[in-house]
C-alpha positions in Angstrom: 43.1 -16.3 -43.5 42.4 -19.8 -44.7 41.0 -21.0 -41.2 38.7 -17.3 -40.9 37.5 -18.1 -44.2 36.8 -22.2 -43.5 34.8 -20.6 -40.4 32.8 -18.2 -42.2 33.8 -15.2 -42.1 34.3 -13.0 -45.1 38.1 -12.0 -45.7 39.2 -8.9 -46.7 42.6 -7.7 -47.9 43.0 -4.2 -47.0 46.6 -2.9 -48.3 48.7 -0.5 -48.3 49.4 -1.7 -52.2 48.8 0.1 -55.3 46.3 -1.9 -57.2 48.7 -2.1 -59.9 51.2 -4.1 -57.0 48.2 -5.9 -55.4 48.8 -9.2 -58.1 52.2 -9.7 -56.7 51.4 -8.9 -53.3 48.4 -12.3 -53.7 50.6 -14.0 -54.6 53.1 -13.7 -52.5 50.7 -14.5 -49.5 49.4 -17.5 -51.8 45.9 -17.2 -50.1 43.7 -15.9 -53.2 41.5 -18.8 -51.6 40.6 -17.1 -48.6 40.1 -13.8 -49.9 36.9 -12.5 -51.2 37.5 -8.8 -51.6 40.6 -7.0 -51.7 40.8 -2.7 -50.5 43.9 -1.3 -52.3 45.5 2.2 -51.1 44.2 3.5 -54.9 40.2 2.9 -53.3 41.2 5.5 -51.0 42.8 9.1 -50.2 44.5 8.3 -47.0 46.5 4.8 -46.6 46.9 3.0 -43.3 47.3 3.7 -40.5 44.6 5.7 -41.5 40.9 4.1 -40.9 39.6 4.6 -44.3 41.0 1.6 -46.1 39.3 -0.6 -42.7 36.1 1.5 -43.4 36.1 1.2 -47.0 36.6 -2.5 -46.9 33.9 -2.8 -44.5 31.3 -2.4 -47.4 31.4 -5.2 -49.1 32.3 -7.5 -46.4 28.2 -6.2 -45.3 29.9 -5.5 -41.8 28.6 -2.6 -39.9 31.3 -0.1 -38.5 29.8 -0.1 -35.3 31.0 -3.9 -34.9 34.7 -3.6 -35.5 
């Protein structure tokens, strides 16, 4: 994450975490960072593998769906 982020691009976490989980699960990974947005399951109705949390995350990263 640390290198795609020193590069450029615009990571973000998409998880199946509760928001209420998603401090513990940052850090955990220890890469707060890297990450610029975070797409918790509660965002969401259906949860990976699922492509809504991808989609939804897609917003404010400003990346077309059409790309990934």
């Amino acid at each position: 994450m640390r290198a795609l982020a020193g590069s450029g691009w615009r990571v973000v976490l998409v998880t199946s975490a509760k928001d209420s989980e998603l401090s513990a699960l940052r850090r955990a990974i220890d890469a707060d960072d890297a990450i610029a947005e975070t797409s918790p399951s509660d965002d969401v109705e259906e949860g990976k593998p699922a492509p809504e949390p991808v989609r939804y995350a897609l917003r404010p990263a400003q990346v077309p769906p059409v790309l990934v």
